[in-house]
N, C-alpha and C positions, 0 to 999 in steps of 0.2 A: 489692045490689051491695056488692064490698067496697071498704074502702077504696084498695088497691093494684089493684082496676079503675078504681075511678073515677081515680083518680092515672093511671092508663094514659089513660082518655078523658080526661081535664083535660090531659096530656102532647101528647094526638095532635091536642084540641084546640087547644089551642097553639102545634103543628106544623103545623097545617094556616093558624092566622093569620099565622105567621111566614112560612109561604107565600105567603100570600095579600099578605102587606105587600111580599115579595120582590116577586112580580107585579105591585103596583099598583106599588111602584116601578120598576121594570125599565119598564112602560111609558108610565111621565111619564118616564123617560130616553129610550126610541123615540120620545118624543114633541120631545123637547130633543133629540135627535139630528134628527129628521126636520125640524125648525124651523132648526135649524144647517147643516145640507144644501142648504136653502132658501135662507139668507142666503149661504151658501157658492158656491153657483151663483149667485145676482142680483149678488153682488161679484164674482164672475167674468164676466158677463153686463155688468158696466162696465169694468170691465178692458177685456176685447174692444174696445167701442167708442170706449173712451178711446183706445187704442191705435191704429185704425182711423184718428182722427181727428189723433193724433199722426203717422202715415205720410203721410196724407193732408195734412197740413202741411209735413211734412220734403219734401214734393215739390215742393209751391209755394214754398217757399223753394229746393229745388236751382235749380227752375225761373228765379226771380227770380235766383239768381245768377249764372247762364248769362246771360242773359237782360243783366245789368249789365257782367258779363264782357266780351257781346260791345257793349254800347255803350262801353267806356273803350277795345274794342279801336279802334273807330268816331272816336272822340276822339283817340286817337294818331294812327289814318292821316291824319283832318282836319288835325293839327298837324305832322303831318313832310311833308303836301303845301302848307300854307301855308307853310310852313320852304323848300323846293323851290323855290315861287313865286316868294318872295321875292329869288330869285338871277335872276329874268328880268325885262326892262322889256316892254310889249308897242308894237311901234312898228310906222309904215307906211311902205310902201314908196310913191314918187312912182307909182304904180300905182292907188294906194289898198285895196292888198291888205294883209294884218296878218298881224304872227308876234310871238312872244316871242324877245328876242334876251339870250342871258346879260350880265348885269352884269359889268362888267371888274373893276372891286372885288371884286368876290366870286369872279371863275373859279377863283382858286385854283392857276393855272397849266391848265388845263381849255382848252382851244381854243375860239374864239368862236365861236357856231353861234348859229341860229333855231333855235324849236320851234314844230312844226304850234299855232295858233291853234285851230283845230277840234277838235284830240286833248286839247290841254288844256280844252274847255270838256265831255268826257267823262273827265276828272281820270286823262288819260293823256299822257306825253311822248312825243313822237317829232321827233329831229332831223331836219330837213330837210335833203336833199340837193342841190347845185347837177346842175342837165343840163345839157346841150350848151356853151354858151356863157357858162354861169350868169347866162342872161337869166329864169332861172326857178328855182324852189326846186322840190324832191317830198320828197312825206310819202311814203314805205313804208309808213305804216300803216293813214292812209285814202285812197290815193291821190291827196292833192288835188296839184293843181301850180298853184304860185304865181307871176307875173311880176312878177320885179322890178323890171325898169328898163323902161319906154314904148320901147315899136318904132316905128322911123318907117315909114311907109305903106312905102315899097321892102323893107326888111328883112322888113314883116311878110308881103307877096305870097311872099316868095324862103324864109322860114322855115314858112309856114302847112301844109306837108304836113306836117314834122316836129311841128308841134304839134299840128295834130289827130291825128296817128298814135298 
C-alpha cells in the first residue's frame, strides 16, 4: 500500500472516529435531554398540584370571608336592634297583658305608641293599634289583641260578641 492510501485509510479512519465521537456525544446529549424532559415534567407535575392546592385555598378563604361578612353583617342587625330597643320600656297593662311602649326621652317627636310584645320577642316591631273603644290594643302582624283596661262583668256580657268576633 502506498503511502497516500494509507493517508486515505488513516483520513477515513479518523472520519469514521470523529463520527463515532459525534454519536457517542450526540447521544449523552439525548441522554441530558431525555433526563431534562423528565425533570421538566415532575416540575411541571408540582406546579399542577401546588396550584391545585393554592385554588383549593383561595376558596376556603373566599369561603371564610363570606362567611365573616355575613357574621359582622349578624353583629350590626344585633346592634341596631338593641339600639331600637333601647327606645322602648316594656310595661303592663292593669290586665296583666305586656307591650313595649316608646320612651318619651327618646321619641323624638315620634307619637307615643305600644309595640306587639310577642313580635319583638321574634326581633320584629309592629305597632299596636287601639279597637273599638281602645279597651284593647291589635298587632296586624301576628294578630294578637291585647285588653287594656278590666271590663266590669256588665260591659264584658254587652261587649263579648264584639270580642269574640
Amino acid at each position: 500500500m502506498t503511502d497516500a492510501g494509507m493517508l486515505g485509510q488513516i483520513s477515513s479512519v479518523l472520519a469514521s472516529a470523529k463520527a463515532l465521537g459525534d454519536i457517542v456525544k450526540s447521544a449523552h446529549e439525548l441522554t441530558n435531554y431525555n433526563e431534562l424532559v423528565a425533570a421538566v415534567s415532575e416540575v411541571n407535575a408540582k406546579l399542577m398540584a401546588a396550584t391545585s392546592v393554592a385554588l383549593a385555598s383561595q376558596e376556603k378563604q373566599a369561603a371564610l370571608a363570606e362567611r365573616v361578612r355575613e357574621l359582622e353583617q349578624q353583629v350590626a342587625q344585633a346592634k341596631d336592634w338593641e339600639g331600637q330597643m333601647q327606645r322602648y320600656a316594656l310595661v303592663e297593662f292593669p290586665t296583666g297583658a305586656i307591650s313595649y311602649r316608646l320612651k318619651q326621652d327618646v321619641a323624638n317627636g315620634e307619637l307615643s305608641h305600644h309595640i306587639c310584645a310577642a313580635c319583638v320577642d321574634q326581633r320584629a316591631i309592629s305597632k299596636l293599634q287601639p279597637v273599638g273603644d281602645k279597651r284593647f290594643l291589635y298587632c296586624h302582624n301576628c294578630k294578637l289583641r291585647i285588653q287594656t283596661v278590666p271590663m266590669s262583668p256588665a260591659l264584658r256580657r254587652a261587649t263579648s260578641s264584639y270580642i269574640d268576633g
